[in-house]
N, C-alpha and C positions, 0 to 999 in steps of 0.2 A: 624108298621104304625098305627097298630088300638090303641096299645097303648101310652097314654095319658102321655107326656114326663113330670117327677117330678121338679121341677123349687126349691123345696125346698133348696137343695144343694146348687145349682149355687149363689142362692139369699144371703146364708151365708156368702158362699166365698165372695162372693161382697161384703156384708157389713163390716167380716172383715177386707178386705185390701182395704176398703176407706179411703182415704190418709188423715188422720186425724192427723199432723204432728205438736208432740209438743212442738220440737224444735223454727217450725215456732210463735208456739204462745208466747213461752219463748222472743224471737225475738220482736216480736210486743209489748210485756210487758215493754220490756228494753228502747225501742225505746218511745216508749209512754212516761217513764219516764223520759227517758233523755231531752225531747221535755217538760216537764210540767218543770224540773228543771231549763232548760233555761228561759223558760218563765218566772218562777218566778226571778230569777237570775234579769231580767229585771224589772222586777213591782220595785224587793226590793232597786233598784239603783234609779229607780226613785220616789218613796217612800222618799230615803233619800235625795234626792238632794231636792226636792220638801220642805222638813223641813229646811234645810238647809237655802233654800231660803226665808221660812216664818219665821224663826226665824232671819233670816238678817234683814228682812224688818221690824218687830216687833222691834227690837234691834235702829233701824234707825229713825224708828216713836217714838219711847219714848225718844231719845237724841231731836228730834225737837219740842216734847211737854215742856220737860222740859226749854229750851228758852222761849215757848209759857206762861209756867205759872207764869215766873218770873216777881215779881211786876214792875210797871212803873210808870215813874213820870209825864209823860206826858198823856192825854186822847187817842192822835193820836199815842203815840208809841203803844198800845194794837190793836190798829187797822193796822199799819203797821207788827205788830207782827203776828197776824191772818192770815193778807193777804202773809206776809211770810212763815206761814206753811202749809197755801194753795197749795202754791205754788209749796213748797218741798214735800209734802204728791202726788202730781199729777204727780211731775216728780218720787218721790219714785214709786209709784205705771205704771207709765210707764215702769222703769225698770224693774221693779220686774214679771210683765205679762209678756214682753219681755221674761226673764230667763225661766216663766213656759213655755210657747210655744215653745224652744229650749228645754224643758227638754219632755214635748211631740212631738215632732217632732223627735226628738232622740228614743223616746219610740216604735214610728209609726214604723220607716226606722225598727227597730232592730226586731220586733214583724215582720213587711213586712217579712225580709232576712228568721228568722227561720222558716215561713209558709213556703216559698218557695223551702226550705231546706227540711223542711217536705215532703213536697207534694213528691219530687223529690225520697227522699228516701222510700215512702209509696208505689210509683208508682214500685219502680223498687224490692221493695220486693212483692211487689202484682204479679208483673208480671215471678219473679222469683217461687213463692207460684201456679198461676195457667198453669203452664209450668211442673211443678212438677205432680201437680194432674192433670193432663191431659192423660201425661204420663202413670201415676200407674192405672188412669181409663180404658185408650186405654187395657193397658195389661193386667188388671183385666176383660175385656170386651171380647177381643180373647180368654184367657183360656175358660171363659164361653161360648161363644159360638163354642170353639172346644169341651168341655164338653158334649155339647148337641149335637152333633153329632151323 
């Protein structure tokens, strides 16, 4: 009773069999990656459609300049000529926003699904990770304190 119980032992033990599991982390590595590969997966799809679409609309706008620069016999054909690639350049470019905001909206939903995908499998490997250590702490916690007995 009068002596002074040594905590040195028990304190070992406990730190070595802190569940320091490095499977789980092998785990979370993979997972991580496969999650950044996705994502990029998606940037690089819409990366290319995005070009896609600016070089359609590049491609569209120099067929309607080239009308635009052709000489005229009349003063008002230049001016109905103008006002016709006005016209076509505003409906161009209607379209063309159109396609981008479909090809972000597409971007959104897809980025949306893999968070959510994430999160789900984050949560159920977290919850699987501190159910583990809980466990190996419990039992590392009764040794020691039957130790000290």
């Amino acid at each position: 009773m009068t002596k002074t119980p040594d905590f040195t032992k028990v304190m070992q033990d406990m730190m070595a069999s802190f569940p320091v599991d490095a499977a789980a982390v092998q785990n979370a590595f993979k997972t991580q990656a496969a999650m950044g590969e996705k994502l990029s997966k998606v940037a690089l799809e819409a990366a290319e459609k995005s070009t896609e679409i600016s070089a359609k609309w590049a491609k569209e706008t120099i067929v309607k300049m080239s009308d635009l620069s052709k000489a005229k016999t009349e003063p008002t054909d230049y001016t109905k000529a103008a006002t016709d690639f006005a016209s076509a350049a505003a409906e161009l470019a209607a379209e063309n926003m159109a396609a981008f905001a479909e090809v972000a909206k597409k971007v959104q939903m897809e980025t949306v699904e893999l968070m959510l995908a994430a999160g789900k499998d984050f949560s159920e490997d977290a919850t699987a990770a501190v159910k583990k250590a809980t466990a190996e702490v419990t039992s590392v916690a009764k040794k020691a304190a039957a130790a000290a007995k």
